[in-house]
Residue, then its C-alpha position, 0 to 999 in steps of 0.5 A: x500500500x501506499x502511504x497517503x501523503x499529508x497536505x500543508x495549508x499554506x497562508x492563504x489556504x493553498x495545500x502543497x505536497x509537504x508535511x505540515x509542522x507547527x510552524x504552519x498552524x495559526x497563532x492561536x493554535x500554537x499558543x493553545x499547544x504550547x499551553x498544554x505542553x508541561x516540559x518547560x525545557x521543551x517550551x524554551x528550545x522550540x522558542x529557538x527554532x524561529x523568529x516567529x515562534x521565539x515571539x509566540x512562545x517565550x511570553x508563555x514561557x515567563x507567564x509559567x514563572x510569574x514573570x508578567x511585568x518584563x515589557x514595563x522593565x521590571x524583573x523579580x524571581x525568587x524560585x527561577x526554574x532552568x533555564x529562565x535566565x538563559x531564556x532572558x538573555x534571548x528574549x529578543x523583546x526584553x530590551x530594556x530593564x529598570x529593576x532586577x532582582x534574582x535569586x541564584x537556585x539548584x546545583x553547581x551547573x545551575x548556577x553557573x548557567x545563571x551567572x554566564x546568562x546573566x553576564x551575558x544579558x547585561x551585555x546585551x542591553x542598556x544599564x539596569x539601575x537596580x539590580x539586587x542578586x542573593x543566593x543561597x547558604x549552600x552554595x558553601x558546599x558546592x566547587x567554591x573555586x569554580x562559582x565564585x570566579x565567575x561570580x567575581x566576574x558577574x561583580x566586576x560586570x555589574x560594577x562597571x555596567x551603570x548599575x546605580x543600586x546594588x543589592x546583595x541580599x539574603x535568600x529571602x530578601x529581608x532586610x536585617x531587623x528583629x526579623x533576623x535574615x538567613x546567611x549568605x555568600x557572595x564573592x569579590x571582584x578580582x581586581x579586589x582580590x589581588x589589591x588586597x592580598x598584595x598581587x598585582x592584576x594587570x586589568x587593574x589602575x593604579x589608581x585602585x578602580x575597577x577594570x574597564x571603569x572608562x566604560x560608557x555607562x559607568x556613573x557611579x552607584x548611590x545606593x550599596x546594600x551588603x546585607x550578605x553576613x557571610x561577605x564580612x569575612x577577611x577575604x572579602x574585605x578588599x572588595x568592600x573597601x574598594x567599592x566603598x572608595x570607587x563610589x564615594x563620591x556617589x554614594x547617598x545611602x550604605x546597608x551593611x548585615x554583619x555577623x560574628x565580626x568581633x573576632x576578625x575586627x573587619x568592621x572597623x576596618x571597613x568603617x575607618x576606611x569609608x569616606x563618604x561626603x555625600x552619605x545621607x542613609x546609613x545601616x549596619x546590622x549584626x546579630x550579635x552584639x558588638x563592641x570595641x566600634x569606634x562610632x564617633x569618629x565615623x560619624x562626625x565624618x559624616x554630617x550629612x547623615x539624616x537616617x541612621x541605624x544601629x542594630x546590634x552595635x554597642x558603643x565602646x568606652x575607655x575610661x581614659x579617654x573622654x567621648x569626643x562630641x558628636x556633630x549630626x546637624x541633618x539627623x532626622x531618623x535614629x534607630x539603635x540600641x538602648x546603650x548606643x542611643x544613650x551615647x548619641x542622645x548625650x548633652x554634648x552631642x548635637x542632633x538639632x534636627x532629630x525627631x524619630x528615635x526608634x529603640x531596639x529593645x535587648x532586655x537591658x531595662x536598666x540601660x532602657x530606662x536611662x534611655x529615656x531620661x536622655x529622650x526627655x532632654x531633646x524637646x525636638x524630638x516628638x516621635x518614639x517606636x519600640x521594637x523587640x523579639x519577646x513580647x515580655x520585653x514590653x511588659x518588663x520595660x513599662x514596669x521598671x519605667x513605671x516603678x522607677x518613676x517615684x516623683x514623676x519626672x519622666x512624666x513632666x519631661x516627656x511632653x514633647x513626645x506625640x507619636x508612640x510606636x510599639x512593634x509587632x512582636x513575633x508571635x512565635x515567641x510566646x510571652x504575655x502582656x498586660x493592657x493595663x500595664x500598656x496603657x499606665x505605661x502610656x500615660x507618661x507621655x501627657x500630650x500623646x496624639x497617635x499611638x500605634x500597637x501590637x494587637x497582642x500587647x492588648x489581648x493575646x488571645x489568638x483565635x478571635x474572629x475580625x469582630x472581636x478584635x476591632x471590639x478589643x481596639x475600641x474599647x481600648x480607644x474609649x478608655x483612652x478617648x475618655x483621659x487623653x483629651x490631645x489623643x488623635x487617632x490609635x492604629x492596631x496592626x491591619x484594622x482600621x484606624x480609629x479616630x479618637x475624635x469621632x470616639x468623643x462625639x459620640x452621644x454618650x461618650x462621658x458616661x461610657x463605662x469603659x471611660x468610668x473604669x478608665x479614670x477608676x485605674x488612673x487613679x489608682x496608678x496616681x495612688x500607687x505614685x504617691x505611695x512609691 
């Protein structure tokens, strides 16, 4: 028998003797079998066979990672799939990106392939102004020689690509807080790595810059975030220092995560290095407490600082030699821990511009309690927030704050405080807290205008429906309504803010008894005062 031969339909519905292949079928039916098709490695091969089915394709191929926003210029991973990068790298339509961010997955052959296509992407196209990169805690495990060369290389490639916000983040993405982020390694250009072990590259200057930084599109970048902990070692500490000193001149707002430094010392080598006139945003983290930081002489060279955060640092006394004054004309924002905020909230330091103090509470009540006798001598500063891991740590602070209080002098002092933040602690924490104790705690800011809580510092109880718990917030909102008479608005976490003033005309609002109950426990705590 012979075998019948298949007929092709061409465009305008003329048959040839030929088989037919995809490529013949219209648009719709292509996208319909490519939709159908599971095998993402398949889909991204056939988008290579032509033009036209690169176009029909690849937007299949990206839709499949969540990828929608690619033609507006923004890309964001955190779980890529193989080959995503690579596709990226050949999507002719992708001319042009404003944010990148991605997160290296999967084996050693994995991330190769992703470092190689990314080189290669950014080569392609014009300079991506953001571009935040992270990978994971294994990577230490796989070849570390043959990944972090070409890493260093994916560096060096950036660095000299125009990129003007680099992010070196942890496998989430989070930045470091009380949220505390995982670990992370991320490598050092070469050139770094030969001018800090004393051998000589022939791609660097002499004057220390990168290689190829006559590159048409380099500018210089504003914004450098090394929330990496695993980066502070000594080995990487050339590369921190080079870019420090290669965008100094650019560079608005520094982030640096650090974590077990106090035995290598590398931080205070990176912080008498810096030299940053146009700095205005400064953050350095650490998980655990450090010490022996010579803060005061990096901060007075610096001025420029309006926002600076502090976590985990501690500052360092020598009995023998007084603290030099601290000068911070522009300081609006102050984030640290209670002994570090002590230290910069001084009579001798000057920080005429600052209004937000945010304090990182550690358990150290007698440190916090001295912490606000120094707020109370900074009338410009009106806004408070406390944060902490253990919800505990509320409940003991307000305790020593209000026990300690004897002759109210904290309470006359802090007038000028109108914004009272306490953070959401983490509920995996277990810990209890007293309403009654928050709210006594809060009478010692008389003019207090907004305040926003956790809900757990109002009532810890965990299954309550949204009814109940916008019951639990109004109330609290009455009974302070009824003795704050300067009190605003009151915010609980996601519900709704409430608006005190609203609370006040409501018809009956005096005769509440919430607001009988109130002024009964106010009293009582005035009782309580007089007999401590």
């Amino acid at each position: 028998m012979k075998r019948q031969r298949r007929r092709k339909v061409g465009p305008v519905g003329q048959t040839s003797s030929a088989y037919a292949t995809i490529t013949d079928l219209p648009n719709e039916l292509v996208e319909k079998i490519v939709e159908d098709v599971d095998d993402d490695g398949s889909i991204f091969r056939l988008s290579l066979t032509c033009k036209r089915l690169h176009f029909l394709v690849l937007p299949t191929f990206f839709s499949r990672s969540d990828l929608e926003d690619l033609q507006n210029g923004f890309f964001r991973c955190h779980d890529p799939g193989p080959n995503l990068l690579e596709a990226l790298r050949m999507a002719l339509f992708v001319r042009h990106l404003s944010t990148f961010t991605f997160y290296f997955t999967g084996g050693i052959e994995q991330v190769m392939s992703d470092i190689l296509s990314l080189r290669g992407l950014l080569a392609r196209i014009p300079p991506v102004g953001t571009i935040h990169l992270g990978l994971p805690d294994y990577i230490w495990n796989l070849d570390r020689e043959r990944w972090g060369k070409a890493f260093l290389k994916l560096l060096e490639s950036i660095a000299n690509s125009g990129c003007r916000d680099l992010g070196l983040l942890n496998p989430r993405g989070y930045p470091p807080s009380y949220d505390f982020c995982d670990n992370l390694y991320v490598a050092t250009p070469l050139s770094a790595i030969a001018k800090s072990t004393g051998a000589k590259s022939r791609g660097t200057r002499k004057s220390g810059r990168l290689r190829n930084a006559t590159h048409p599109h380099s500018t210089g970048m504003s914004t450098i975030k090394l929330l990496s902990s695993s980066l502070f070692q000594p080995f990487f500490m050339g590369w921190i220092i080079h870019m420090l000193e290669v965008n100094q001149d650019s560079l608005v707002c520094i982030q640096l995560n650090v974590a077990s430094i106090y035995q290598t010392g590398i931080l205070p080598s990176i912080l008498d290095s810096m030299n940053l006139p146009a700095v205005k945003e400064v953050e350095i983290s650490s998980r655990f407490h450090i010490s022996g930081v010579d803060m005061c002489s990096f901060l007075n060279r610096h001025p420029s600082i309006n926002s600076l955060h502090l976590d985990g640092i501690l500052p360092f006394k020598d009995p023998q030699i007084p603290d030099p004054p601290i000068i911070l004309p522009y300081l609006t924002q102050l984030t640290a821990l209670p002994p570090m905020l002590t230290s910069l909230l001084q009579h001798r330091n000057m920080v005429p511009l600052l209004s937000s103090v945010h304090v990182l509470l550690n358990g150290n009540h007698e440190s916090e309690l001295d912490l606000l006798v120094a707020v109370a001598t900074h009338n410009h500063i009106s806004s408070l927030q406390f944060s902490t891991v253990l919800v505990n740590d509320f409940s003991l602070a307000f305790e020593s704050y209000i026990r300690e209080d004897k002759s109210t002098r904290i309470i006359t002092s802090l007038a000028h405080i109108r914004s009272v933040v306490l953070n959401k602690p983490d509920p995996v924490h277990p810990g209890k807290s007293s309403p009654l104790t928050v709210k006594r705690w809060l009478y010692l800011f008389p003019h207090l205008e907004h305040v926003t809580l956790s809900f757990r510092l109002l009532d810890d109880r965990v299954k309550l429906s949204d009814e109940e718990r916008h019951g639990v917030v109004i109330e609290f909102a009455t009974q302070f309504a009824a003795d704050r008479p300067t009190m605003k608005t009151l915010s609980v976490e996601s519900l709704p803010a409430v608006n005190l003033d609203d609370l006040r005309r409501m018809p009956g609002f005096k005769n509440t008894p919430a607001a009988g109950s109130r002024k009964s426990n106010r009293a009582l705590h005035r009782k309580e005062c007089s007999c401590k």
